[in-house]
C-alpha positions in Angstrom: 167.0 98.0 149.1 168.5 94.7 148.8 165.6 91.7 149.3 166.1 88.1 149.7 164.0 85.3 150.2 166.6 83.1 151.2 166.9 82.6 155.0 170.2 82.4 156.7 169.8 79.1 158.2 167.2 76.3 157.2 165.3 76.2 160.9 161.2 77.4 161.1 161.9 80.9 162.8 164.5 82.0 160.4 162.1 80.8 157.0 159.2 82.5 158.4 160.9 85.5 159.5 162.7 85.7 156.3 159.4 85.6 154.0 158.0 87.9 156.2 160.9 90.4 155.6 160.7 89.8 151.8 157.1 90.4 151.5 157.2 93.3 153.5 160.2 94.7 151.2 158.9 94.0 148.3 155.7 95.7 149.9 157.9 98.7 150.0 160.0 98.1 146.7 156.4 98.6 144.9 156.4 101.9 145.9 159.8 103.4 145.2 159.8 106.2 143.3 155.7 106.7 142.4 154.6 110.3 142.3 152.2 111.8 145.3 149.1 111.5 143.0 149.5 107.8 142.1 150.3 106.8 145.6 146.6 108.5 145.7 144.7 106.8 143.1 142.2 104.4 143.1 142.0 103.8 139.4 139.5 100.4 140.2 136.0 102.0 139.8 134.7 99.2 142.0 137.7 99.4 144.6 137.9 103.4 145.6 140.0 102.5 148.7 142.1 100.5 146.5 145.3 102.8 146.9 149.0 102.5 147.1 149.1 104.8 150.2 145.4 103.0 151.3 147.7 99.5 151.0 150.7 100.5 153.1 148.4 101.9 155.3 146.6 98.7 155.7 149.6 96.5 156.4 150.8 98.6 158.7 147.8 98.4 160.7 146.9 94.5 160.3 150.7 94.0 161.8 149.5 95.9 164.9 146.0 94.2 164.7 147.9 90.9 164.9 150.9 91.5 167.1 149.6 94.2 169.4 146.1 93.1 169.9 145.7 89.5 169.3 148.8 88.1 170.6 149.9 90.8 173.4 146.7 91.2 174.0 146.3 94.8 173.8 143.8 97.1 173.7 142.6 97.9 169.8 143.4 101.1 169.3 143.5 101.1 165.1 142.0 104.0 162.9 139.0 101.5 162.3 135.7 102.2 163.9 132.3 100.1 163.2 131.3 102.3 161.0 134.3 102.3 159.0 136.0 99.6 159.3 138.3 100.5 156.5 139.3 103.8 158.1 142.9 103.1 157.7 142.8 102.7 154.1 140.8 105.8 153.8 142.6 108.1 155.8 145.7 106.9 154.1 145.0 109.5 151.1 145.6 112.2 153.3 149.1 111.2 154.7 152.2 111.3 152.7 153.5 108.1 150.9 156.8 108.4 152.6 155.3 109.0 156.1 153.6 106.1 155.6 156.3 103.8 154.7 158.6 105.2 157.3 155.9 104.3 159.8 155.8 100.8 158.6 159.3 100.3 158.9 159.4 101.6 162.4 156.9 99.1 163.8 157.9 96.1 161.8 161.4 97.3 163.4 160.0 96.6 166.7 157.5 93.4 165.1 160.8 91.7 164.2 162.0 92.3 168.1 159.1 91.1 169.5 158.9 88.0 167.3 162.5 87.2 168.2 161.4 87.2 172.2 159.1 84.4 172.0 158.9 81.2 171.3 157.0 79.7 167.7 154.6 77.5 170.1 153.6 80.8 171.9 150.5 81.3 172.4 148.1 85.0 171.4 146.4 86.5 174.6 143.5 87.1 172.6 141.1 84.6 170.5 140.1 84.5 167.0 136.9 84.4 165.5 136.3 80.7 166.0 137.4 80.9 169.6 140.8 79.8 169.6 144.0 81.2 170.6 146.9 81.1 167.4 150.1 80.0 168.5 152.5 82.6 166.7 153.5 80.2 164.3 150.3 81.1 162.5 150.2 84.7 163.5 153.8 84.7 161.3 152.5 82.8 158.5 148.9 84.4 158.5 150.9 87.6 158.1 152.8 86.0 155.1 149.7 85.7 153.0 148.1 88.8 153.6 151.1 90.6 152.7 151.9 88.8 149.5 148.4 88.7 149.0 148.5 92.7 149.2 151.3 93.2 146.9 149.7 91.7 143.9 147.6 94.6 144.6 150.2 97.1 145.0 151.8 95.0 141.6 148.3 95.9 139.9 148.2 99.5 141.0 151.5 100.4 140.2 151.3 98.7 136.4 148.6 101.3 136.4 149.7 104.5 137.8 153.0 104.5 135.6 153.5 101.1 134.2 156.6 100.4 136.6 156.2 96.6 136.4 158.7 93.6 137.8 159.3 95.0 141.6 
């Protein structure tokens, strides 16, 4: 896997959608090569859902959350219920690692075609919490943070499991 954070042109739409591409790689570069059981562990006593496979999981499903539901304005149809609203990262345990990277990759595939339809200025079909509707400008960059954000996680967790460090 060959990852670059280097865009190739210096306009908004190709920096964002390059960052996005490199977080999600690198996402996916934290997990080459790690056994079945330590894409299973949750070696943080106070984080049991704190998994490799729990993490893919998760950003595989907040990509939907913020493409599919919030700015097509689909129905939420996620593994979460009220009950468990971490569903996703719990179930996660139970799917194969490589499953669940192959199904990230499929619907970033069709994330990167959607982003590339619209317009920056466009704005989500559903609100946020405070009431407004992001443009997908933010949607983009919201999705930026919480997947670097996640991958210090997946850093952490793979140090770890086999002390593979410097993905």
């Amino acid at each position: 896997m060959t990852r670059t954070d280097t865009p190739p042109a210096w306009d908004e739409r190709s920096s964002l959608t390059t960052l996005l591409d490199y977080a999600r790689d690198t996402a996916r570069a934290k997990c080459e090569g790690v056994s079945p059981e330590h894409a299973r562990s949750a070696p943080l006593p106070g984080s049991p859902l704190m998994t490799l496979s729990g993490l893919i999981n998760h950003l595989r499903w907040v990509e939907y959350y913020w493409f599919e539901v919030v700015f097509l304005g689909g129905e939420d149809e996620g593994p979460w219920t009220e009950e468990d609203p971490d569903r996703e990262m719990r179930i996660a345990v139970d799917i194969p690692l490589a499953e669940l990277l192959a199904d990230y990759e499929a619907h970033t595939t069709r994330y990167r075609e959607l982003v590339a339809g619209h317009d920056l200025d466009t704005a989500a079909k559903r609100p946020i919490r405070d009431g407004r509707h992001p443009n997908l400008r933010w949607i983009l960059l919201h999705l930026i943070e919480e997947t670097s954000r996640h991958n210090g996680h997946l850093d952490l967790l793979r140090e770890l499991a086999d002390g593979t460090t410097g993905v």
